[in-house]
C-alpha positions as semicolon CSV with decimal commas, in nm:
position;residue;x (nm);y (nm);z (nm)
1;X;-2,076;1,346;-1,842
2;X;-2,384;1,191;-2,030
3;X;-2,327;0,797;-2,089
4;X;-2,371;0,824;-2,460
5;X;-2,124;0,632;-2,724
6;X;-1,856;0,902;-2,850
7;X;-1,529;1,061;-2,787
8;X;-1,472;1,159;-2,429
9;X;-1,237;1,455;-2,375
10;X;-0,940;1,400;-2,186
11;X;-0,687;1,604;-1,994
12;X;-0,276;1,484;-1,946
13;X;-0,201;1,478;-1,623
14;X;0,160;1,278;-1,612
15;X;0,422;1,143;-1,855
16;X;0,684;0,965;-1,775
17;X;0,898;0,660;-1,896
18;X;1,011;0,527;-1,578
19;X;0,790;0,278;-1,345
20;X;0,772;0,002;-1,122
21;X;0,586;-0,186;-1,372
22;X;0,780;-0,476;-1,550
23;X;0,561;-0,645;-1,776
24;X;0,546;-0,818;-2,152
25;X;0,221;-0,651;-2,174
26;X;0,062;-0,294;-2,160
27;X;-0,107;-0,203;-1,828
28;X;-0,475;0,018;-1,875
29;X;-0,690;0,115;-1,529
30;X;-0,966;0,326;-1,452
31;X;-0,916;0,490;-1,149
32;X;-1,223;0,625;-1,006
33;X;-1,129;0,671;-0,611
34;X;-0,825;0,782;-0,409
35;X;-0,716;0,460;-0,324
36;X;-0,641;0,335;-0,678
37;X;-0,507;0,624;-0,747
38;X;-0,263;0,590;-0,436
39;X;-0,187;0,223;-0,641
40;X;-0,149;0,415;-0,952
41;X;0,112;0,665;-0,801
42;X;0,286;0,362;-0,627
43;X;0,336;0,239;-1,003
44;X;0,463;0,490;-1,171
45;X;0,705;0,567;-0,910
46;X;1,049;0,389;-0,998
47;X;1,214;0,194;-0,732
48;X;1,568;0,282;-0,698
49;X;1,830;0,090;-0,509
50;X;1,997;0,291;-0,242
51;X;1,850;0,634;-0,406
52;X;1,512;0,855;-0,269
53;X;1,307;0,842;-0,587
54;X;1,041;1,129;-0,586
55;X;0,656;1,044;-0,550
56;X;0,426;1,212;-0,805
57;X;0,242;1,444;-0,639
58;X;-0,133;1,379;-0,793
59;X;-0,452;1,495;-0,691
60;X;-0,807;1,434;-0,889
61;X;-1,141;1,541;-0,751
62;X;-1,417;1,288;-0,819
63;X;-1,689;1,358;-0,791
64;X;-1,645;1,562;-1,132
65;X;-1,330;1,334;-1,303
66;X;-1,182;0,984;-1,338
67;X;-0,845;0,918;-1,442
68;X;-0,697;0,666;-1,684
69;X;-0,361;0,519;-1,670
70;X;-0,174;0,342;-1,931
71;X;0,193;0,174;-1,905
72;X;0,346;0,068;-2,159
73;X;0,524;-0,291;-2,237
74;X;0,884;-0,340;-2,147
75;X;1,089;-0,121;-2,397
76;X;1,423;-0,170;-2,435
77;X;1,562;0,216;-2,427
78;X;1,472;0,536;-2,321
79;X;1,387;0,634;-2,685
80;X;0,977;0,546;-2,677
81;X;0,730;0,734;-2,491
82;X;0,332;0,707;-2,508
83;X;0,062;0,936;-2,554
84;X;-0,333;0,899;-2,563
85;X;-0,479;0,973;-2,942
86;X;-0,831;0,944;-2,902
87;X;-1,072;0,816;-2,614
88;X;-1,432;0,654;-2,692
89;X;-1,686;0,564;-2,486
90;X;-1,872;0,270;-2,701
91;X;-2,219;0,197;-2,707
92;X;-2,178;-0,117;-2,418
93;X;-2,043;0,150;-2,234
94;X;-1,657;0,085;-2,223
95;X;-1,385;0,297;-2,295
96;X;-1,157;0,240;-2,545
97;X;-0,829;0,435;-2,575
98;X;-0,632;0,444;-2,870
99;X;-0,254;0,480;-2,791
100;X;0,022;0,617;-3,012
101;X;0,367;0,483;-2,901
102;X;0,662;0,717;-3,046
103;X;0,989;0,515;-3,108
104;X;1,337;0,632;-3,119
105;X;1,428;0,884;-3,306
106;X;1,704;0,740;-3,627
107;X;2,063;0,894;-3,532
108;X;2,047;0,958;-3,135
109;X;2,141;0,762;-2,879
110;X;1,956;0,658;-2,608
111;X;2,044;0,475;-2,301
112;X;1,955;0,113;-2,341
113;X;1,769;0,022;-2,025
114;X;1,413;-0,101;-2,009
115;X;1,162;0,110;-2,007
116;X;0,801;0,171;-1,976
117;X;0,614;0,465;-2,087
118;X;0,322;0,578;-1,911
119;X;0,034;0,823;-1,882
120;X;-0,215;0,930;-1,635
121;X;-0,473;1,162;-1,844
122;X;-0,846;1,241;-1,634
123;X;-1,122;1,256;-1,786
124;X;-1,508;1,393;-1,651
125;X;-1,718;1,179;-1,439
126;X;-1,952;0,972;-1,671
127;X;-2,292;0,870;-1,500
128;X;-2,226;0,509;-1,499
129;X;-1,858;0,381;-1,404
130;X;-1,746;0,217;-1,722
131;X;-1,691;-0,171;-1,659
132;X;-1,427;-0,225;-1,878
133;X;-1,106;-0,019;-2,032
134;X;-0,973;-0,156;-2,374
135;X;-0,697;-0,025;-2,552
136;X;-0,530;-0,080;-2,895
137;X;-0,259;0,097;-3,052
138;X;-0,241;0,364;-3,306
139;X;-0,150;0,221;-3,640
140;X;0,196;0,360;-3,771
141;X;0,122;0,493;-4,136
142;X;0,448;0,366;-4,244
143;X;0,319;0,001;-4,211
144;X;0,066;0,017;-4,449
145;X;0,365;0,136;-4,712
């Protein structure tokens, strides 16, 4: 992909809500060679006592894509989940992902255990490897009610 300031297109690759990441604060990387993405797979994989968990099973060519992965804050049920609403490449040539966190929906229950919600999206190769990945969050509409 040309390095020029705009959206970048971007593909899902995994969702999830369950990680090995505990943290008060969201987690963003580029990954841009197999072995962060072997530490990116190592993250999202929840560690269970006395259970197998399952390793995602993840694969990115790249010399043609880069991935992105985003976790989440500590939530406190399994109610939230996170999804990637726009990606820009700015004109210092970072990224900066804009992240729309759904919350609970009123009237179900959810198990209250904490949580993290992740995704791994991949986007094409741009010609310089972008130093820096900022995020922000989408604004909710309701709080400008």
């Amino acid at each position: 992909m040309n390095a020029a300031a705009g959206d970048v297109s971007f593909e899902i690759v995994q969702t999830g809500s369950h990680t090995a990441y505990r943290g008060a604060e969201a987690l963003v990387r580029l990954i841009s060679s197999e072995c962060r993405l072997e530490e990116a797979v190592g993250l999202i994989t929840p560690k269970a006592i006395g259970k197998a968990t399952q390793r995602y099973s993840i694969s990115l060519d790249f010399d043609t894509h880069y991935a992105i992965l985003f976790i989440d804050r500590d939530r406190p049920s399994t109610g939230y989940s996170a999804v990637p609403a726009a990606l820009e490449l700015t004109e210092k040539g970072d990224l900066l992902l804009t992240v729309r966190v759904n919350e609970p929906q009123e009237g179900r229950m959810y198990a209250a255990i904490l949580t993290n919600p992740f995704f791994l999206i991949k986007i094409p190769s741009i010609d310089t490897v972008p130093d820096h990945v900022e995020f922000m969050y989408m604004a909710d509409p309701s709080d400008s009610e």
